[in-house]
C-alpha positions in Angstrom: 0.0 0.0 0.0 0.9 3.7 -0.6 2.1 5.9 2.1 -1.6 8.0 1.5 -3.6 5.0 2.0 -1.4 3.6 5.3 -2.1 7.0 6.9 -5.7 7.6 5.4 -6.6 3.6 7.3 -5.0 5.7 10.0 -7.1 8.2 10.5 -10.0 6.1 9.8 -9.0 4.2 12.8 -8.4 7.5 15.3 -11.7 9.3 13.8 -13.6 5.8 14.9 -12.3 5.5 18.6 -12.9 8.8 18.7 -17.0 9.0 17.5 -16.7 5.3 19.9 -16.0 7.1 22.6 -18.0 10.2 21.8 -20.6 7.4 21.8 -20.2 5.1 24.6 -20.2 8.4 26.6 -23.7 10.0 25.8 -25.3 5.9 25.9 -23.6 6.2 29.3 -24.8 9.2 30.4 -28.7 8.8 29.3 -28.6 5.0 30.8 -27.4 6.9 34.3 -30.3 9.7 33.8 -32.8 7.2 33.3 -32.1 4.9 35.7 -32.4 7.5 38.2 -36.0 8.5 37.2 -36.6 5.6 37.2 -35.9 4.5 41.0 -37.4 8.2 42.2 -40.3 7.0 40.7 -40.3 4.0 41.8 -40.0 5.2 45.4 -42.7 7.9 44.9 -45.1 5.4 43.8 -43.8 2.3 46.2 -44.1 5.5 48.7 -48.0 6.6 47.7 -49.2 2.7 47.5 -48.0 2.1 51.2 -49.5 5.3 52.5 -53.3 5.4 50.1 -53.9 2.1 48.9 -52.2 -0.2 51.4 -54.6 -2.2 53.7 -53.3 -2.8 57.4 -50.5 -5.4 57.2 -50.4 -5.5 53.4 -47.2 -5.0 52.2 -46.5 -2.5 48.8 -46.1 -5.3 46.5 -49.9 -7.0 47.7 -51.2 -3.8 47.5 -50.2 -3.6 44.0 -51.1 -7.0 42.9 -54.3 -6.2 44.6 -55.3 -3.6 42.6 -53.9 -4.7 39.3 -56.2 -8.1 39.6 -59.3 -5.8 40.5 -58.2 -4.1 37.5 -57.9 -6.9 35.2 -61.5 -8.0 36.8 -62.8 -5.4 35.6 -61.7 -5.2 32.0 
């Protein structure tokens, strides 16, 4: 091969670790944001079930498949 080509496969290579890691960073970054939302909801609504919708005793996850099958009984 050419000296041209040998650095143009070069630069090929640096420009595509560099977009990689351009990459791997913002995929990292949204997959941290969203799991975050995701647990404060999850707490909010773990948080709202125990305190409304709980019966005495019931723990979150009854209460929740409580009112999904009286839901579901109802569809």
């Amino acid at each position: 091969m050419s000296k041209i080509a040998d650095t143009n496969d070069k630069i090929a290579i640096a420009v595509t670790k560099g977009y990689k890691a351009v990459e791997n960073t913002v995929v990292g970054g949204y997959q941290a944001v969203e799991k975050a939302v995701i647990g404060g909801y999850k707490k909010i609504e773990d948080g709202f079930v125990d305190t409304f919708l709980a019966k005495d005793g019931e723990t979150v996850d009854e209460a929740k498949h409580r009112i999904m099958s009286c839901m579901t009984e109802k569809d």
